[in-house]
C-alpha positions in Angstrom: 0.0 0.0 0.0 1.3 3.4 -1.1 1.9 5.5 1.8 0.3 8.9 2.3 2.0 12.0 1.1 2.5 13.8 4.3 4.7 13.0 7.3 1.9 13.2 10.4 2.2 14.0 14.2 -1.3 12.9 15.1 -1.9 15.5 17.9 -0.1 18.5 16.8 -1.3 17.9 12.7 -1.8 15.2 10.5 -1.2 16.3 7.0 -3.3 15.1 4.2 -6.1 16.0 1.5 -9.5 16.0 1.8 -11.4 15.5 4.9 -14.1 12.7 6.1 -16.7 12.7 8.8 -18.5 10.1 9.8 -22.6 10.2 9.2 -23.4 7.0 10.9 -26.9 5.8 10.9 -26.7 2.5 8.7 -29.8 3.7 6.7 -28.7 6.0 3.7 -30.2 9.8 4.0 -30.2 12.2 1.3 -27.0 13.9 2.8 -25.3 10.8 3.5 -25.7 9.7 -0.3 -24.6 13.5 -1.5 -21.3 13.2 0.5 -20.9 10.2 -0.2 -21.0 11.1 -4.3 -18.8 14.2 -3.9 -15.8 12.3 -1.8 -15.7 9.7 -4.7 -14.9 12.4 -6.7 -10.9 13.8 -6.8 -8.9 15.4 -5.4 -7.6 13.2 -2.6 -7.9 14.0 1.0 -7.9 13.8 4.7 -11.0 12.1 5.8 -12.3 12.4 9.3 -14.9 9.9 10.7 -16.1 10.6 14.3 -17.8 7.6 15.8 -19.1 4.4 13.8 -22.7 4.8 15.3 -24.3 1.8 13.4 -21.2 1.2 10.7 -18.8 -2.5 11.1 -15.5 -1.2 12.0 -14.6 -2.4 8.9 -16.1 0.4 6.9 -13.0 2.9 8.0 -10.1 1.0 5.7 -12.8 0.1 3.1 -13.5 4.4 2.8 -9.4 4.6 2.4 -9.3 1.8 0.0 -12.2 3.2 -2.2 -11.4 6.9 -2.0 -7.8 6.7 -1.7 -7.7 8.9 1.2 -5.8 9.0 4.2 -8.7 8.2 7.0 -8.5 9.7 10.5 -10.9 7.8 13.4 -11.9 9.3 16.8 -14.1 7.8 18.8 -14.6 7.6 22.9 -15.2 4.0 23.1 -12.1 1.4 23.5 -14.4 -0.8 21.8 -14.7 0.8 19.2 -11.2 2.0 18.8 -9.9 -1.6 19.4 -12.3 -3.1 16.7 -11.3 -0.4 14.0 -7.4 -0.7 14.7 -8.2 -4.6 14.5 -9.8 -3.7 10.8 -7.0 -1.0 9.8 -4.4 -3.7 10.8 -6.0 -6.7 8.6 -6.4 -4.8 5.8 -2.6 -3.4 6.1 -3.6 0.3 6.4 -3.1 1.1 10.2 -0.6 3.7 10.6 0.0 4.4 6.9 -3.4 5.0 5.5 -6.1 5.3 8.9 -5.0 6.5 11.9 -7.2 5.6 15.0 -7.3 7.5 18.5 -9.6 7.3 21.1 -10.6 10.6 23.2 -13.7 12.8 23.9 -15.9 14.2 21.5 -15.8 17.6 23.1 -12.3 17.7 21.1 -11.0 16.3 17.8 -7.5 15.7 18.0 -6.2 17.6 14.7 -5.0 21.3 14.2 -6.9 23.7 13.3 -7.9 24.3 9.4 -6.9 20.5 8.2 -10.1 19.1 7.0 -11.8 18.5 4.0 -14.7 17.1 5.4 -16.1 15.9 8.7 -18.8 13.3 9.3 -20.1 13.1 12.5 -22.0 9.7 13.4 -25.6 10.3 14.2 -25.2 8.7 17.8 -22.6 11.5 18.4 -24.2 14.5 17.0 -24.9 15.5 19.9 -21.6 15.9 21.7 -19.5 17.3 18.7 -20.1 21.0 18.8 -20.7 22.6 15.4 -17.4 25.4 16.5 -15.4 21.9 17.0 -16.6 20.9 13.5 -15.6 24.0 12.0 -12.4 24.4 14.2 -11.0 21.3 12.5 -12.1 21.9 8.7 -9.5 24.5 6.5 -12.0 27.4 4.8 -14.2 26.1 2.4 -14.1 22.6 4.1 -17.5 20.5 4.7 -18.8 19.0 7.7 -22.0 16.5 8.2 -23.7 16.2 11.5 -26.7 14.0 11.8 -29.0 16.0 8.8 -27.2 19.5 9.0 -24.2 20.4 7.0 -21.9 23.1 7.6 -18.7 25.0 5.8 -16.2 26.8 7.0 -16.1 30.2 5.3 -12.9 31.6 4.0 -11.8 33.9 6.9 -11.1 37.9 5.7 -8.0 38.8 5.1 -6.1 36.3 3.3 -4.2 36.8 0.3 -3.3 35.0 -2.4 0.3 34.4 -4.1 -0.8 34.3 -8.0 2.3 35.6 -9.6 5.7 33.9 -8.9 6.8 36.9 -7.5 3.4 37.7 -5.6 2.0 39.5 -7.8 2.8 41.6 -11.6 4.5 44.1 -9.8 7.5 40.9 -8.7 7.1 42.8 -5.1 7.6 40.0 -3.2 5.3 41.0 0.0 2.2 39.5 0.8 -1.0 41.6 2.2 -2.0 38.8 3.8 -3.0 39.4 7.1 -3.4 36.5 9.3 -0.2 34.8 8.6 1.6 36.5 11.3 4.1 35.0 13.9 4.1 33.7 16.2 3.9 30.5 14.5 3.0 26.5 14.2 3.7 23.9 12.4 0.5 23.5 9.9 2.2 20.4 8.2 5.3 18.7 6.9 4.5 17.0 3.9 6.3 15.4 0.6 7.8 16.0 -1.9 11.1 16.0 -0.2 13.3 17.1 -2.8 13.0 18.6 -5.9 14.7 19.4 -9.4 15.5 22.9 -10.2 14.2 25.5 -11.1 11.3 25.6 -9.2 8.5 28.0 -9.2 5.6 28.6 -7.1 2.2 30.4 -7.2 -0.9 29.9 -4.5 -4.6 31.0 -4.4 -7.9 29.8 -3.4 -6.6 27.2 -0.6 -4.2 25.3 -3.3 -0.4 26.0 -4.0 1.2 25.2 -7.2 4.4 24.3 -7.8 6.2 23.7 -11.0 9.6 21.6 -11.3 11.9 21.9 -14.0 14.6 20.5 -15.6 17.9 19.7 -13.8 18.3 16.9 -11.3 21.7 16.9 -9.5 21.0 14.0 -7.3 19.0 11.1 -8.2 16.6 11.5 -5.2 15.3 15.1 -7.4 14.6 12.7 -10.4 10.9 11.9 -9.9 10.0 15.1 -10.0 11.8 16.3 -13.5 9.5 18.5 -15.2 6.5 18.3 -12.8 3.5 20.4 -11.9 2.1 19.8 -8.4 -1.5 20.9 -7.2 -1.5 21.1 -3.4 -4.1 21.5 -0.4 -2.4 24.0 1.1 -3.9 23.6 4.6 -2.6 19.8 4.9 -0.2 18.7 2.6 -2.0 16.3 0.2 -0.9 16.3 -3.1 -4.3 17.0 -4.9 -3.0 16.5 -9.3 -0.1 16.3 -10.7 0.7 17.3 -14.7 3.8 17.2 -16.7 4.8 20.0 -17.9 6.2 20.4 -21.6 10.2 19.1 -21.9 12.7 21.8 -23.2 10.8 25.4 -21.9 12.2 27.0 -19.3 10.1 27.2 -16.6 11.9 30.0 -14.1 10.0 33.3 -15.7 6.6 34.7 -14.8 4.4 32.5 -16.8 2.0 31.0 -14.0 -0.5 32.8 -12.7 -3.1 30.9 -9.9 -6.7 31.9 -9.1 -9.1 30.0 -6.6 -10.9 28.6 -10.1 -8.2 28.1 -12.3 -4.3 28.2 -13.5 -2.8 29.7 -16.4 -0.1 28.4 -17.4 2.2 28.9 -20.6 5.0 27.7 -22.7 6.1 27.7 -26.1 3.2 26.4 -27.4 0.2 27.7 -25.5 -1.4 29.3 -22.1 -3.6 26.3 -21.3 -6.5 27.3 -18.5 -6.3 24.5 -16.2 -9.2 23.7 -13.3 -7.6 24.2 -10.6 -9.1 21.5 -8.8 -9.0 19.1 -11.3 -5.9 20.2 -13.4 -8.4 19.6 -16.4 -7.6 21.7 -19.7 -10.1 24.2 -19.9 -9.4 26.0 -22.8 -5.7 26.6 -24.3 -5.1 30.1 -25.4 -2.8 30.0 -28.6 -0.4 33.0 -30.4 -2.3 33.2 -33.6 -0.5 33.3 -36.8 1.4 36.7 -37.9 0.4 38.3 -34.3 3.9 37.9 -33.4 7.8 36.4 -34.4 6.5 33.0 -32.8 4.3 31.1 -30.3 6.6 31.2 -27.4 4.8 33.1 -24.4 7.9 34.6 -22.4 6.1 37.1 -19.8 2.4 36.9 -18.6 0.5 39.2 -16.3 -3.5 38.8 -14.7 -5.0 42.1 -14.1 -8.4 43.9 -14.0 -9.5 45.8 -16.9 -11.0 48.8 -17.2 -14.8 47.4 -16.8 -13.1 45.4 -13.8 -13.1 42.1 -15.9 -10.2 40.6 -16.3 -7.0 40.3 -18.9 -4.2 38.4 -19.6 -1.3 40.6 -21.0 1.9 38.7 -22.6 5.3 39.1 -24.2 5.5 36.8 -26.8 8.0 35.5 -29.0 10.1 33.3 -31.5 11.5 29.6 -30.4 14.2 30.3 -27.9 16.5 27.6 -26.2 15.3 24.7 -25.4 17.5 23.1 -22.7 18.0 19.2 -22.3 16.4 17.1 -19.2 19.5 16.6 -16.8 18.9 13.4 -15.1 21.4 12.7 -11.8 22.5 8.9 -10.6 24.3 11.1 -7.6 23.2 9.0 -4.2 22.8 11.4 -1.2 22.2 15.1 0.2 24.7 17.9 0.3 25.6 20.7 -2.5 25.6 20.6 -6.1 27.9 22.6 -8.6 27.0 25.7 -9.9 27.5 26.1 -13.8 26.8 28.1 -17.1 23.9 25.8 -18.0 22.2 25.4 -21.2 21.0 29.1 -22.5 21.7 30.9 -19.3 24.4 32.3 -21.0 21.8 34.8 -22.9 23.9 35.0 -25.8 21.6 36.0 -28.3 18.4 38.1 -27.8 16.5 36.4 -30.4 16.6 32.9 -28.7 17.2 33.8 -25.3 14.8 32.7 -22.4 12.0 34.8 -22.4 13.1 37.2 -24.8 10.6 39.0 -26.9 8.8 41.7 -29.2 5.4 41.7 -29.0 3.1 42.7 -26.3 -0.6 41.5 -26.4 -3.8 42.0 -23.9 -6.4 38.6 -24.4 -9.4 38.3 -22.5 -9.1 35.0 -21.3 -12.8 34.3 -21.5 -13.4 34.5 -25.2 -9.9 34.0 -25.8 -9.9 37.3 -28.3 -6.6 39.6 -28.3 -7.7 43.1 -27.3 -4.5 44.8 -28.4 -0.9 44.6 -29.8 2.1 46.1 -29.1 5.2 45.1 -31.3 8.8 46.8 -31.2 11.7 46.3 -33.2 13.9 45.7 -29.9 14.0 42.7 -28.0 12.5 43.0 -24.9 14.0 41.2 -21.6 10.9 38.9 -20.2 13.3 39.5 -16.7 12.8 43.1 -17.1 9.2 43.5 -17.3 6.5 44.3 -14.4 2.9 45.6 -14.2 1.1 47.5 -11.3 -2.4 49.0 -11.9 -2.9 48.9 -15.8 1.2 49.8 -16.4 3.1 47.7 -17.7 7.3 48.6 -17.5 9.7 47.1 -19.8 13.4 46.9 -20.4 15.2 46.8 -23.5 18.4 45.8 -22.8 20.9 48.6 -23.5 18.0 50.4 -25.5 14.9 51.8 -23.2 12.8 51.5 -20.8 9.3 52.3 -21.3 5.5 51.9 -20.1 2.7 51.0 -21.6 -0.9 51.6 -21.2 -2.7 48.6 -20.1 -6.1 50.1 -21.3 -5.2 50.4 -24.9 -1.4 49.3 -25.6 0.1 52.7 -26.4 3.3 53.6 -25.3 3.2 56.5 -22.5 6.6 56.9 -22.2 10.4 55.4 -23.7 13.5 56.5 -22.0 16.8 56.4 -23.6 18.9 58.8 -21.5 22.4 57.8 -21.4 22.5 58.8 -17.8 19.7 56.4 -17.3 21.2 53.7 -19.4 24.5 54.0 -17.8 23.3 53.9 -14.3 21.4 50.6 -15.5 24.5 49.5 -16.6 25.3 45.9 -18.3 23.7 43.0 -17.4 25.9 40.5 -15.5 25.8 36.8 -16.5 25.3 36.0 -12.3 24.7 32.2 -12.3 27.1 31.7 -9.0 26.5 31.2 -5.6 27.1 35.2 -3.8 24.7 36.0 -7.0 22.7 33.6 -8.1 20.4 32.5 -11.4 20.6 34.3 -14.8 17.3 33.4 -15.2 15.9 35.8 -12.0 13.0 38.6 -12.8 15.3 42.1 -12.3 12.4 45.1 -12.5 10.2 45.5 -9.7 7.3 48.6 -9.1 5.6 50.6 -7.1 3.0 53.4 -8.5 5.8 56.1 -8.2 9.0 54.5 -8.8 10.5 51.3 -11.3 13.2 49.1 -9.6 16.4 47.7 -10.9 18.1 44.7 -9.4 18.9 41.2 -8.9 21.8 39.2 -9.4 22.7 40.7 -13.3 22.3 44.2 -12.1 25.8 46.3 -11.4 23.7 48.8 -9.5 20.5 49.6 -7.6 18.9 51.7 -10.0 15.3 53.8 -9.2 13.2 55.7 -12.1 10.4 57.5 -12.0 7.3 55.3 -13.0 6.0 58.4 -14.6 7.9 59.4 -16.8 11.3 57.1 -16.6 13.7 59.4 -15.8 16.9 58.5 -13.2 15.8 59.2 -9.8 18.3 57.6 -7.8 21.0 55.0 -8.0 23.9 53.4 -5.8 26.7 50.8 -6.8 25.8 47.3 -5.8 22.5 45.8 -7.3 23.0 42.1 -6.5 19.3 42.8 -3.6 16.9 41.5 -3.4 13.8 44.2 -2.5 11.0 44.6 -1.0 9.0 47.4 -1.3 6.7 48.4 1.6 4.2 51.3 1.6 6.2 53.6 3.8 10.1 51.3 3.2 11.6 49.4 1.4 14.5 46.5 1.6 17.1 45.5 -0.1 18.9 42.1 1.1 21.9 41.0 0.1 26.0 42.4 0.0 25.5 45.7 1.4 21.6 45.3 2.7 19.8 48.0 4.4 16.7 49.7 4.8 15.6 52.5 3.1 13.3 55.7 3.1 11.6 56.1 -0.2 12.0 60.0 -1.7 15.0 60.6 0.1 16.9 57.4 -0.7 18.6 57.4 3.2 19.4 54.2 4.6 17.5 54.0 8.1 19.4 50.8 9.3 21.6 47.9 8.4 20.6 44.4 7.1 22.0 41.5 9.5 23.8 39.6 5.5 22.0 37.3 3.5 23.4 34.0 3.0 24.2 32.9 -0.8 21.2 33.6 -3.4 17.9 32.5 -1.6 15.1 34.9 -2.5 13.2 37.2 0.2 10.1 37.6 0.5 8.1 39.3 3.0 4.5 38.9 5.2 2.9 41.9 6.7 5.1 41.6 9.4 8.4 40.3 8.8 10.8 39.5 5.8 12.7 36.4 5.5 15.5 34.9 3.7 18.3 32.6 4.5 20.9 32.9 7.0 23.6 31.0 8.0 21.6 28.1 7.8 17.8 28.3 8.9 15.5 31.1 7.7 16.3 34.9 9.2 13.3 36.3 10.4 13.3 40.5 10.4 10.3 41.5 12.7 9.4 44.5 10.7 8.0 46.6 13.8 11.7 47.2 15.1 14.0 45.3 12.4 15.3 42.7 14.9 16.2 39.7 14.0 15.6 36.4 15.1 16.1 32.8 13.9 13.9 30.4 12.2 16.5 27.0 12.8 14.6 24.2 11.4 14.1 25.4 7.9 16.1 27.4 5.3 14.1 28.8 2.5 14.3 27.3 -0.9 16.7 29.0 -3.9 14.2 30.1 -6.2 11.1 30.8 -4.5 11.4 31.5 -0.9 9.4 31.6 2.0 5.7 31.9 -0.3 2.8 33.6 2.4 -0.7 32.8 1.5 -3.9 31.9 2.2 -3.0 32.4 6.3 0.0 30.5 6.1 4.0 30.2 5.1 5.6 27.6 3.0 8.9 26.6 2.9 10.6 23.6 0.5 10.4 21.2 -1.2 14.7 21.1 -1.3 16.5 21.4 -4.9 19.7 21.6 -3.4 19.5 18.9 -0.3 21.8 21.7 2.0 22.6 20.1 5.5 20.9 21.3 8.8 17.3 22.3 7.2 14.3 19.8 7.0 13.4 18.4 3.9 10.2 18.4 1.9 7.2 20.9 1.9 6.6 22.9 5.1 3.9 24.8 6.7 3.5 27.3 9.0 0.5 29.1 10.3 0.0 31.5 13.0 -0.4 30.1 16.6 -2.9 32.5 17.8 -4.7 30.5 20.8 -3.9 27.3 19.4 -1.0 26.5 22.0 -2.9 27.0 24.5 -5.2 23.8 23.8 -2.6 21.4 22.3 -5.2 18.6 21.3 -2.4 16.7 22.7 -2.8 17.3 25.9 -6.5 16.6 26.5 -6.1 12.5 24.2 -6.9 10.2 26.1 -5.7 6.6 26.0 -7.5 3.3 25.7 
């Protein structure tokens, strides 16, 4: 039997899909059947089943067998506890695939915001509290007791993380507000380890994560050019996808909503349910609209009717890198390298390198406008905030378009401007980091330059793209805030917008790991571990067990922080996906502490 996907500490969480409670009367009722019908249906889950009332005990590993779900038993009686254990073990699922545990029904022994579903047994609807019900189930989760059925509403305030970098702006900061420290563990859950690159994008309750296409260790293999769909309250792998062999996957062309995700390559933006990972509908370059097929930069934002658009750089047939496959045993480091086409030798079949600009309504699939230049516009140099979209021509410009209607509002070309810009490095070492790393950043006031290709910091005005302000040393990474912004890496301070002063020293950032920031703290990697700067009064603290991954970082959404899976395997750091959510109260009535044993 295959075990689950999620390493669980039955108390404290246990890490899995979708959730099942336990309707017992042996009759069949109307809401019985309907749950019934939708948890035959995918995605997998976490199924929570609280009592048999008039079930055999052996209903529990037939419900894991049939739904493929990892089932998780409560129930007061040692009978009943012993009976179902007896079950679990004959059918070889105890411990792997149902996990039993006796204890009151006042209090179901699993974290907060883990369950899919609950089904309460009719003979113990009265002792399990609706607010125990909902405690247990994430937002949007389902529970059944006796003839009433309840879901938990998604709680105000929660973001999502639909752009690789956050959002179109690549500010990495999240708005969201209740994934504030201090913190628990939500889940630890696999994968472990991971090829790079490796990009990630979450909304609606579900992250994605894409894996691309170098393995250097053969435990990263498995996942060569991958697309995970994961419940991001427990863990469970929901769909996986491969993704098309030979596209570079580390650019800005994955974009997640709670209903569906967009994702594009050289042939396509196919719409995929995000539930499902079903096609939809595939959005294609037509003929003549542009030098090729190949989508390079994508962007989701509201129109001007608040509907929204899907604006793209597109492009001719760039590089198309080989699958690197390791037989390397073990953990540790990996060699850095000038790997297939991060060299960006020539603009015309360089990653994410193109001409034309278009706005499609993803609905009826129509282009709205076209912008084409004779340039070659850098797909890492290219951002959107509020119907603006900035864009870098290497050595050439930088301009903005209008969202609205595609015309150009303003091209700069100012040698002081260029020169401060300066030339882009080729990076791809550990102080720096990847070639392949999105460089412009924006706010409504100013455009950002840097990253690990960028000589200098460099700051234009987003209104009309002149130089504002710029200082030697661009390898930071930034985040902008409304009233500061950060810069992390060799050199790494705070600073005041306007007057460009640096208010206080960064504690150094370890190698290349991106930051990212929550509403109140930013992270990146120290030492070893994640750093952890408490934005109220810059201190910093520690975050040992963990290091953020390379690419992506710590991603904050939907309440919670993620960590992993590991491309690199580097020591002192757990392995796989991680979880964290904000304590609040929950410490202070450990399920844990109130089980009780047969």
């Amino acid at each position: 039997m295959t075990k689950p996907s999620c390493i669980v500490a039955l108390g404290t969480l246990l890490a899995a899909g979708a959730i099942w409670a336990w309707q017992a009367s042996a009759a069949e009722t109307p809401v019985r059947a309907q749950a019934k019908s939708e948890a035959a249906q995918p995605p997998r889950g976490l199924g929570v089943m609280v009592g048999l009332g008039g079930e055999p005990a052996e209903s529990v590993p037939q419900r894991a067998a049939q739904t493929g779900w990892v089932i998780y038993f409560q129930s007061p009686s040692v009978e009943e506890v012993q009976r179902v254990r007896q079950a679990a073990e004959a059918a070889g699922v105890l411990g792997t695939r149902v996990f039993v545990d006796r204890g009151p029904m006042a209090r179901i022994h699993l974290a907060d915001n883990l369950a899919d579903a609950v089904w309460v047994a009719s003979s113990a609807a009265d002792r399990v509290h609706e607010a125990e019900v909902l405690r247990v189930l994430r937002p949007e989760g389902t529970g059944y007791l006796a003839k009433r059925r309840v879901t938990k509403p998604v709680p105000a305030g929660v973001d999502d993380w639909s752009h690789p970098f956050h959002g179109p702006d690549n500010n990495p900061q999240s708005r969201d507000q209740l994934a504030r420290a201090p913190y628990r563990t939500q889940f630890l859950a696999e994968p472990l380890f991971c090829p790079m690159p490796e990009v990630t994008v979450a909304a609606g309750g579900r992250v994605f994560k894409a894996f691309g296409h170098i393995a250097h260790k053969a435990n990263q293999n498995p996942m060569l050019n991958t697309l995970l769909a994961i419940n991001g309250y427990n863990g469970m792998i929901l769909w996986r996808r491969g993704l098309r062999e030979g596209f570079m996957i580390h650019r800005n062309t994955m974009i997640a909503t709670p209903e569906v995700l967009y994702l594009a390559d050289d042939q396509s933006c196919k719409v995929l349910d995000a539930q499902t990972g079903q096609v939809r509908a595939e959005i294609v370059v037509p003929p003549g609209a542009a030098d090729g097929p190949v989508w390079k930069w994508m962007a989701l934002e509201r129109g001007p009717q608040g509907q929204p658009v899907l604006y793209a750089l597109v492009g001719a047939a760039e590089v198309r890198p080989k699958t690197v496959r390791s037989d390397v045993p073990g953990l540790g480091h990996w060699p850095w390298g000038m790997w297939e086409g991060h060299e960006y030798a020539d603009p015309r079949t360089n990653f994410a390198f193109g001409r034309t600009f278009l706005a499609i309504d993803p609905q009826t699939r129509k282009i709205l406008w076209r912008h084409a230049e004779e340039a070659y516009i850098d797909g890492r140099g290219v951002c959107m905030k509020n119907g603006r979209i900035y864009y870098y021509a290497p050595g050439q410009f930088l301009a903005c378009l209008d969202g609205r209607d595609g015309q150009v509002l303003w091209k700069r070309s100012d040698p002081e401007l260029l020169e401060a810009i300066g030339r882009t490095g080729r990076a791809q070492n550990p102080t720096e980091g990847y070639a392949t790393t999105s460089y412009l950043k924006c706010t409504d006031k100013y455009v950002f330059f840097a990253g690990p290709q960028r000589p200098n910091l460099v700051v234009a005005s987003a209104n009309d793209g002149k130089l504002v302000w710029s200082r030697r040393g661009g390898n930071l990474h930034l985040i902008l805030r409304d009233d500061v912004f950060y810069g992390v890496g060799p050199g790494g301070a705070k600073f005041r917008y306007d007057t460009w002063e640096t208010l206080a020293p960064l504690p150094n950032r370890r190698s290349c790991t991106r930051a990212t920031a929550s509403v109140d703290s930013v992270f990146y990697r120290a030492a070893e571990g994640t750093m952890q700067i408490v934005t109220a009064d810059d201190h910093a603290q520690h975050l040992a067990p963990m290091r953020p991954p390379c690419q992506d970082g710590v991603v904050v959404a939907g309440g919670m922080l993620y960590w992993g899976p590991w491309m690199c395997g580097c020591p002192l750091s757990f392995y796989g996906h991680v979880a964290l959510a904000h304590a609040g109260k929950a410490q202070e009535a450990s399920p844990a502490a109130a089980r009780t044993q047969p």
